[in-house]
N, C-alpha and C positions, 0 to 999 in steps of 0.2 A: 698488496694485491687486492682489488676487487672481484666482488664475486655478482654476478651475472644473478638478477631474478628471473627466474626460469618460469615463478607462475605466473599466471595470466590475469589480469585484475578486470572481472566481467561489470558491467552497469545494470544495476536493478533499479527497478523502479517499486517502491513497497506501500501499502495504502494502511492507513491506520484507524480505527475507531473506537468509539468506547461511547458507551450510553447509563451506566451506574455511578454513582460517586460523584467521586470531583472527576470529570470528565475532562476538562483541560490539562489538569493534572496527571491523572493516567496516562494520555498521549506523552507529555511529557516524562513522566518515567520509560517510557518504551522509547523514546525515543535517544535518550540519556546511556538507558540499556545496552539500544543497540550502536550507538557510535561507540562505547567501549569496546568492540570485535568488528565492528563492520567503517569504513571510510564514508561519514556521510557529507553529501557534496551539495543539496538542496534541501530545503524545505521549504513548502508548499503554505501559502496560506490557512485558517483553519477554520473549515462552515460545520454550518448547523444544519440539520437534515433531518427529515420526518423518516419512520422506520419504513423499510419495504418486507415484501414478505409477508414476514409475521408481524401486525402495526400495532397489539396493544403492548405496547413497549414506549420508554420517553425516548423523545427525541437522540437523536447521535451527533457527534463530533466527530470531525473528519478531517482531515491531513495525509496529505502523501509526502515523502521523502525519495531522493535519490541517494544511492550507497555504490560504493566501489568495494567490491568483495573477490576474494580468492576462493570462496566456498563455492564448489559446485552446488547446481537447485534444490537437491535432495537434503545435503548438510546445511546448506541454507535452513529448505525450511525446518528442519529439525531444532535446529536454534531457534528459530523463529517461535518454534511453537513451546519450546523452553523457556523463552521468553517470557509468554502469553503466561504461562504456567506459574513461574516466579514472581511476577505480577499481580496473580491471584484471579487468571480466571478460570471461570466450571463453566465445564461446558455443559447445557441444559436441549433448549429444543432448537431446533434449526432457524436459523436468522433471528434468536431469541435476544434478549438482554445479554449484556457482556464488559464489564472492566475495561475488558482490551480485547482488540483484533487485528492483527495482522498479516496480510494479503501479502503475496506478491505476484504485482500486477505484469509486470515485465520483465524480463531475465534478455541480458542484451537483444540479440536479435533471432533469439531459439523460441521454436515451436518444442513444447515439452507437453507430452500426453501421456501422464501412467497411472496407476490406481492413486498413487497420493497426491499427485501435483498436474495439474495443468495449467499451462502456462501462454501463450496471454490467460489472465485471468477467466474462465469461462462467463461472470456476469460483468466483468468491464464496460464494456462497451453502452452497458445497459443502465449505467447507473451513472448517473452525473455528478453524484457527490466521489466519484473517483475518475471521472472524467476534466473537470473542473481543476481541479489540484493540479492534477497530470497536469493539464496544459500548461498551467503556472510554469511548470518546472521542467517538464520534458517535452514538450509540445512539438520539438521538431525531431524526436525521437521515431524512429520507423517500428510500423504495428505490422510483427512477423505475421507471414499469410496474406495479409493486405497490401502491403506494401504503399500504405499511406503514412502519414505524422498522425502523430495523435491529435496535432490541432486539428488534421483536416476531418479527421472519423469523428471529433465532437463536432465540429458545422454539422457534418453530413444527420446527426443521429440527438436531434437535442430532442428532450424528455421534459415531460410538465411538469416532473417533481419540483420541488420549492428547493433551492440551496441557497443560505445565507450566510454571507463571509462575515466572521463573528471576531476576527483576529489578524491585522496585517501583520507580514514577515517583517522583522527587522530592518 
């Protein structure tokens, strides 16, 4: 007898970075991390990027991933931030220096607004070193509320930050 999967397997799109350490490396543990619980289905090229924000900080590494997950966005990110945590980061001041970080840029095609998580990412849009990746990997993915690809919202929204692809994908 077979038995019927009842759950739902949603498509995330998750953005990764890290500006301490071995910085290639850290993405790569997070990354190692999370395909142990989560289905990962892409990765993204890996650039080099000057900080925003807060800028006296070194530069950041950046990669997005695609994952197929059963976890609703709340246990998601809770993992997620489990993750960060395992990993060895402290969090200190806002867009500050960090190990790791881990975003999640898109949760299938749900608009999610609550004290801990919003989702699309509320600075997406704004930041090319998570624009860029995306498109690598999910580009013809629909941006809930917009109802465009994500290739078409990075044409529409390109920024003069410098990003430099420091890593092709396999």
């Amino acid at each position: 007898m077979r038995l019927l999967k009842l759950l739902h397997q949603f498509k995330v799109l998750l953005g990764l970075g890290s500006n301490l350490g071995d910085k290639k490396e850290n993405i790569a543990h997070a990354i190692n991390h999370i395909g142990k619980t989560l289905y990962i289905k892409r990765t993204s090229n890996l650039y080099q990027t000057c900080p925003t924000g807060y800028i006296d900080q070194p530069d950041f590494y950046n990669r997005c991933i695609t994952v197929e997950t059963e976890l609703f966005p709340l246990s998601l990110l809770a993992f997620l931030k489990d993750t960060e945590i395992g990993l060895g980061r402290k969090r200190s001041i806002k867009w500050g220096p960090r190990l790791i970080d881990i975003d999640i840029l898109l949760f299938d095609v749900k608009l999610i607004y609550s004290r801990r998580l919003a989702v699309p990412h509320k600075e997406m849009l704004k930041r090319k070193f998570a624009m860029l990746p995306a498109c690598e990997i999910a580009g013809d993915w629909i941006y809930p509320g917009l109802h465009k690809t994500v290739k078409a919202l990075y044409r529409e929204r390109r920024e003069a930050l410098a990003v430099q692809k420091i890593m092709k994908i396999r």
